[in-house]
DRENDO-1510 file (C-alpha; in Angstrom, 1 decimal, always signed):
<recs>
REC; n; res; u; v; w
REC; 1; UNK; +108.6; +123.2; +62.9 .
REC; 2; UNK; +110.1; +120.1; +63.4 .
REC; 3; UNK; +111.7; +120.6; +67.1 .
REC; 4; UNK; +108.0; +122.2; +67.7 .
REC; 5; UNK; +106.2; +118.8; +66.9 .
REC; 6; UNK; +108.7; +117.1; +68.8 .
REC; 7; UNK; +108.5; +119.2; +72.0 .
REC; 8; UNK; +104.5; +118.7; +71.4 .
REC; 9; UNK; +104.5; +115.1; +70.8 .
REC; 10; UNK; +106.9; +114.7; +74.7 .
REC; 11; UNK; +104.8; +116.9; +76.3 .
REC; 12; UNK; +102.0; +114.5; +75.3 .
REC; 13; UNK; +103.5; +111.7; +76.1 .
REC; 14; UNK; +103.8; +113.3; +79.3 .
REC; 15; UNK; +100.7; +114.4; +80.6 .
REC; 16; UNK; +98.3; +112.3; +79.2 .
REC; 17; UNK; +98.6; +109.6; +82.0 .
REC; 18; UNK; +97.9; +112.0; +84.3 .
REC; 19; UNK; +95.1; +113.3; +82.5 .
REC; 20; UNK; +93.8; +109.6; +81.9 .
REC; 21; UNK; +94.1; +109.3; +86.2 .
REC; 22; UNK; +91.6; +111.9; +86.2 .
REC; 23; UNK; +89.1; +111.1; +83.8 .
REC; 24; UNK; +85.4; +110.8; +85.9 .
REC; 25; UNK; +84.4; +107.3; +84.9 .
REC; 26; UNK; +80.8; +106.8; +84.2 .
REC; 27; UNK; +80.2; +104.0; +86.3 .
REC; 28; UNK; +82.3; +101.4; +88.7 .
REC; 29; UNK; +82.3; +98.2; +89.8 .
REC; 30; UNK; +81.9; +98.4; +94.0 .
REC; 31; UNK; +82.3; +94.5; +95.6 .
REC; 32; UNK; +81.2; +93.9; +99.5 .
REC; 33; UNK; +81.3; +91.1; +101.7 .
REC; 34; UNK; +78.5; +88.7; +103.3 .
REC; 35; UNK; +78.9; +90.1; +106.5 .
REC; 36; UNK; +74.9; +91.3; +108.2 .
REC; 37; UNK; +76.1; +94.8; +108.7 .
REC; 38; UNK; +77.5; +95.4; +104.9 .
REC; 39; UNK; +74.4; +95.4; +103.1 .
REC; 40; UNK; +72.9; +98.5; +105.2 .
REC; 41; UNK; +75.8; +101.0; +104.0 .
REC; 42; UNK; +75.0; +100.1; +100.0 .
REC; 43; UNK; +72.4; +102.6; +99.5 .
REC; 44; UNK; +74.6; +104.8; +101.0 .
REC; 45; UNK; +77.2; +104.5; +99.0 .
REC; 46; UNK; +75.4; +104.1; +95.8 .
REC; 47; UNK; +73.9; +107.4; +96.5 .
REC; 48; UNK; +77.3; +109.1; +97.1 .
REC; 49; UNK; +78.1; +107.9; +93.7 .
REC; 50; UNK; +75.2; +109.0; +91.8 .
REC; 51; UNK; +75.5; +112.1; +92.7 .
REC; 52; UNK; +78.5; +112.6; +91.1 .
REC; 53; UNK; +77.1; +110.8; +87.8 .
REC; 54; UNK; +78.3; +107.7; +88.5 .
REC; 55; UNK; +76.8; +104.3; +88.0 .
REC; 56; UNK; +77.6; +101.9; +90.4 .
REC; 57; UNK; +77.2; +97.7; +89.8 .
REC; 58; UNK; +77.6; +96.2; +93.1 .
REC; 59; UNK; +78.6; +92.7; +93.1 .
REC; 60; UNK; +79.0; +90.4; +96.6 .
REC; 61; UNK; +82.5; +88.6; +97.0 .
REC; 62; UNK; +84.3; +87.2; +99.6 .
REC; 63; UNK; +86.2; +89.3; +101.6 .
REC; 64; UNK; +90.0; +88.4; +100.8 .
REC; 65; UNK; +89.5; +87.9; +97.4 .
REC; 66; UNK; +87.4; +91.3; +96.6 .
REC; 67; UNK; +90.6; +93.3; +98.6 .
REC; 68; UNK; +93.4; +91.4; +96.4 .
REC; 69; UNK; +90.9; +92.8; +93.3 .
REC; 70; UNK; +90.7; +96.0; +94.3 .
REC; 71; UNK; +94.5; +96.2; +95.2 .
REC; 72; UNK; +95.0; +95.2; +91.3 .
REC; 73; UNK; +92.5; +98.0; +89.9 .
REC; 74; UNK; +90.3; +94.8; +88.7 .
REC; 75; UNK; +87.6; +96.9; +90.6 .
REC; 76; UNK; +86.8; +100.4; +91.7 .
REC; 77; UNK; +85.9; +100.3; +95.0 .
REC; 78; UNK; +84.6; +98.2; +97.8 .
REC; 79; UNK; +81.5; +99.5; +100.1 .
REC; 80; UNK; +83.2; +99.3; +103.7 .
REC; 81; UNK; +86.3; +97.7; +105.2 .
REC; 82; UNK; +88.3; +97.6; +108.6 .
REC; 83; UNK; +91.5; +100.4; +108.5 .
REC; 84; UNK; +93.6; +98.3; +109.8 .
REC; 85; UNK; +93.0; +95.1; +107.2 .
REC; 86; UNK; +94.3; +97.6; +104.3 .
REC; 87; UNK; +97.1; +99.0; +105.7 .
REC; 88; UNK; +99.4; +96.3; +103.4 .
REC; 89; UNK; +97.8; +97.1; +100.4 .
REC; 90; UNK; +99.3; +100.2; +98.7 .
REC; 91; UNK; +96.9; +100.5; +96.0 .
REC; 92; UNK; +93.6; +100.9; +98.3 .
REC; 93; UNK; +93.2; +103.9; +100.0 .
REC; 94; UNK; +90.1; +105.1; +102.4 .
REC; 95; UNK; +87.8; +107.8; +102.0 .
REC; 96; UNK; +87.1; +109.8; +104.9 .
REC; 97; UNK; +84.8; +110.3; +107.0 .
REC; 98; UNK; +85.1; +106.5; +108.6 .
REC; 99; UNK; +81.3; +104.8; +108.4 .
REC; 100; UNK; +81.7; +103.5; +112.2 .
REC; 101; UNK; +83.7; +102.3; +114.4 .
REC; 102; UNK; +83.7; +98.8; +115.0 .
REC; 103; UNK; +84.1; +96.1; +118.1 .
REC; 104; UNK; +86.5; +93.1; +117.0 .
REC; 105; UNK; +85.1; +90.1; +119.1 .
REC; 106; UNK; +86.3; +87.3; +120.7 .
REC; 107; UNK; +83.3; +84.7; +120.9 .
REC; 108; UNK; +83.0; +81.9; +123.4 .
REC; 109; UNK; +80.6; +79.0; +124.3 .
REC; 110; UNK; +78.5; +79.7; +126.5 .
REC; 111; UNK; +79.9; +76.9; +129.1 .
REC; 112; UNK; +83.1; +78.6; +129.0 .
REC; 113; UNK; +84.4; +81.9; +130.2 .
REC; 114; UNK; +85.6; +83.8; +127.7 .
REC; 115; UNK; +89.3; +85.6; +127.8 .
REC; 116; UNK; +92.0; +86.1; +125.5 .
REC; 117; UNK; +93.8; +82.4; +127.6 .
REC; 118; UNK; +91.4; +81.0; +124.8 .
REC; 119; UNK; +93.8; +82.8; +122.3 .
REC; 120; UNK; +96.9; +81.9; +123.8 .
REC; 121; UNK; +96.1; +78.1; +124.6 .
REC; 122; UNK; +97.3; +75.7; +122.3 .
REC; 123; UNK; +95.6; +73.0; +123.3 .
REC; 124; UNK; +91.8; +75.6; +122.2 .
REC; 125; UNK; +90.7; +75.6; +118.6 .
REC; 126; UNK; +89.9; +79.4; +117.3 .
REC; 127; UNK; +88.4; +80.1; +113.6 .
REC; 128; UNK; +88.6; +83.9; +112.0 .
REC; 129; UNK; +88.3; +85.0; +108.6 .
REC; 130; UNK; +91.3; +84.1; +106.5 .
REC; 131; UNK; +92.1; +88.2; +105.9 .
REC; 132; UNK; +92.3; +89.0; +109.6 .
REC; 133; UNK; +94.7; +86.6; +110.0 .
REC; 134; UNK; +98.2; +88.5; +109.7 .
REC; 135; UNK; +97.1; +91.6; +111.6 .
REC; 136; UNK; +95.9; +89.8; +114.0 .
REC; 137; UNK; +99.7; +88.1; +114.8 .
REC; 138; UNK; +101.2; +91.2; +114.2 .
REC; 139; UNK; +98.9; +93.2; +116.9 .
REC; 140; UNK; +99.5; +90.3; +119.4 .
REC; 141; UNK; +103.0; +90.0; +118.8 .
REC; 142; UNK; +102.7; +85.8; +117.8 .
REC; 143; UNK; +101.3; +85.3; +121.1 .
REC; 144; UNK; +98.6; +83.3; +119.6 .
REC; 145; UNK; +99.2; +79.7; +120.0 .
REC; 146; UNK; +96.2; +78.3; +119.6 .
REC; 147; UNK; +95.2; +76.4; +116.3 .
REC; 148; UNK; +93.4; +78.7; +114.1 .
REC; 149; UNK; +91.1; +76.9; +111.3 .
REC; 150; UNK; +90.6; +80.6; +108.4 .
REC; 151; UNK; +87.6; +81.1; +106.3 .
REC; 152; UNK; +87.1; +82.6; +103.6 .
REC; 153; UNK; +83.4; +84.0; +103.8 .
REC; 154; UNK; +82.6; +86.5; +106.8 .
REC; 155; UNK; +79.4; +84.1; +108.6 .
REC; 156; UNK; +81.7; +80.9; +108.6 .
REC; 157; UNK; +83.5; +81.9; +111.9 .
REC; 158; UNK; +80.0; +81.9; +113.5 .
REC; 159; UNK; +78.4; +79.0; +111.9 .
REC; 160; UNK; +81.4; +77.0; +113.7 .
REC; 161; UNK; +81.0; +78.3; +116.7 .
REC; 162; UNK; +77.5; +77.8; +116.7 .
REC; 163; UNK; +78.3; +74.3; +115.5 .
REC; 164; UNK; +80.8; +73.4; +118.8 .
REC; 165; UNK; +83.5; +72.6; +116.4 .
REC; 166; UNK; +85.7; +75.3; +117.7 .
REC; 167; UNK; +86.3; +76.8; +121.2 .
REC; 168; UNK; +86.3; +80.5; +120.1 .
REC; 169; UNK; +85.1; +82.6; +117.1 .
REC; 170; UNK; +87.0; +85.9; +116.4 .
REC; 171; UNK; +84.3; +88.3; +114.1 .
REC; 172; UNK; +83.7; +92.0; +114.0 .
REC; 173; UNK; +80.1; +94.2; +115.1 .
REC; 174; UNK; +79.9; +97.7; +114.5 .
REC; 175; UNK; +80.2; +99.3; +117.9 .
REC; 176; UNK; +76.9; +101.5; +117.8 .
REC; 177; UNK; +75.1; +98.7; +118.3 .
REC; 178; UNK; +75.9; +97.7; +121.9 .
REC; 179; UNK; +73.6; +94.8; +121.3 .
REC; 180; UNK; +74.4; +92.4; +118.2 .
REC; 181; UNK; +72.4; +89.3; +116.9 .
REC; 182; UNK; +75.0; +87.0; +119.1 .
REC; 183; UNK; +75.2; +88.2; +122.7 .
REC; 184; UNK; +72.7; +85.7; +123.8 .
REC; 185; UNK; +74.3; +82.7; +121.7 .
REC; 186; UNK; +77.7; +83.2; +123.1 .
REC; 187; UNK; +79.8; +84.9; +125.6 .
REC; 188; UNK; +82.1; +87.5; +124.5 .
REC; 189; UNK; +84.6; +90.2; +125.3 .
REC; 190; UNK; +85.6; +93.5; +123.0 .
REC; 191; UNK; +89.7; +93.0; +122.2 .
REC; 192; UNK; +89.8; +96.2; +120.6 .
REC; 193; UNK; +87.7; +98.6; +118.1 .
REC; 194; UNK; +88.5; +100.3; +114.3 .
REC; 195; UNK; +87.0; +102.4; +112.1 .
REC; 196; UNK; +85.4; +101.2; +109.0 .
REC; 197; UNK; +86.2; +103.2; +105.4 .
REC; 198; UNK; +84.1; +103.2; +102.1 .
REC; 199; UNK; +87.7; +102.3; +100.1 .
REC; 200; UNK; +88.7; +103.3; +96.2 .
REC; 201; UNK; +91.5; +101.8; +94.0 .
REC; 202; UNK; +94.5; +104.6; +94.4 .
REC; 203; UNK; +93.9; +105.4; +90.7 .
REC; 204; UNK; +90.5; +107.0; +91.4 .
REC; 205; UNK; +92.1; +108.8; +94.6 .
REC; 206; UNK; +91.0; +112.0; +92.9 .
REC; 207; UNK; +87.5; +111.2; +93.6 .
REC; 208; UNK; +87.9; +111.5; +97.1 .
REC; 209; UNK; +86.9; +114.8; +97.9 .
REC; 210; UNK; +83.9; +115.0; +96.0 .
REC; 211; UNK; +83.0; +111.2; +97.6 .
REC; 212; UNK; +83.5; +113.1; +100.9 .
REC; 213; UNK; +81.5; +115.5; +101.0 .
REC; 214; UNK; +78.5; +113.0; +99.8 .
REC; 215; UNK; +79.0; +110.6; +102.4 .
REC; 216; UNK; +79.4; +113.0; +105.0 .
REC; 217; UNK; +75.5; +114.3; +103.7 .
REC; 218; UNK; +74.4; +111.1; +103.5 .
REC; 219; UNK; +75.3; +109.5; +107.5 .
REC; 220; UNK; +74.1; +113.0; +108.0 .
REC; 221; UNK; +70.7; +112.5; +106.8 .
REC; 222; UNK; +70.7; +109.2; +108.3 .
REC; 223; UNK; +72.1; +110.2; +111.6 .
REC; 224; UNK; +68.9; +113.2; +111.3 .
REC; 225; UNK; +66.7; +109.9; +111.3 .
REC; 226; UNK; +67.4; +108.6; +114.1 .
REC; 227; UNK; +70.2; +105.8; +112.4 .
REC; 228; UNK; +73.7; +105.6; +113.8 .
</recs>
């Protein structure tokens, strides 16, 4: 009897993590950024959510901070993000399908030409949010020399630019929208495009076929009326 409540008690010990992992929770905290485009997937994704029976409290937070949260499991999930700004994170992961693909911009004045010289010049002043920052040496290889001023909540890098303090903005649009709210403020070039993920703490990873399937209804319906 006794080796039988042993062997019960290990096997407890055991599992029960892994059963804990896989409890449904009844409701999550999902943060998002201040950038224009965000605030359009939140019914979305709130939707996706309830119909699984789960609350959702969305709460707005600047971008660097709200990953470094969600890396440490002090929230659920965040509405949307870039692939390539989680990729050093090993605690977030993406759930497919991707929400769009997105243009990352480099913004000019409109007195000067715009080119990626701006980015290499060390004598020009560039601003970009303080997230993008690492990727963005890593993809270019250091090759960016000029002086980069970082900020931490996703309008600054336009509000400078717009301001004449810098000689270049670097900011994301969602590429479905050929047209966004800046092309006749400032000149600008596409450097590259990448998809955008609804993204979960690793811990709820089990979620993610079930989240799936209702975000893939949901861009449905909303593709059905007429919304890319």
């Amino acid at each position: 009897m006794g080796k039988l409540l042993s062997l019960m008690l290990l096997l407890g010990l055991c599992t029960s993590p892994a059963q804990a992992e896989d409890v449904m929770p009844s409701s999550v905290t999902i943060t998002y950024a201040g950038h224009p485009q965000v605030k359009r997937f939140i019914p979305l994704i709130e939707e996706s959510y309830r119909a699984l029976g789960i609350k959702t409290h969305m709460r707005p937070t600047p971008a660097e901070r709200a990953l470094i949260e969600l890396n440490q499991g002090r929230v659920e999930a965040d509405v949307i993000r870039l692939a390539m700004l989680i990729q050093d994170f090993d605690n977030i992961v993406p759930v497919p399908p991707m929400l769009g693909e997105v243009n990352y911009l480099l913004l000019c004045q409109k007195s000067s030409p715009c080119s990626t010289d701006l980015m290499w010049d060390p004598t020009k002043t560039g601003v970009v949010s303080s997230h993008h920052v690492n990727y963005l040496q890593k993809r270019y290889q250091g090759q960016i020399k000029a002086h980069l001023y970082t900020m931490h909540m996703s309008q600054d890098p336009v509000n400078m630019l717009a301001k004449g303090r810098v000689d270049f903005a670097l900011y994301v649009w969602e590429a479905a929208q050929s047209e966004n709210q800046y092309a006749h403020q400032f000149n600008q070039i596409v450097l590259f495009q990448t998809p955008a993920y609804h993204v979960i703490n690793r811990k709820y990873a089990f979620l993610i076929p079930q989240l799936s399937e209702q975000i893939s209804k949901n861009l449905a319906i909303l593709a059905s009326k007429g919304h890319p």
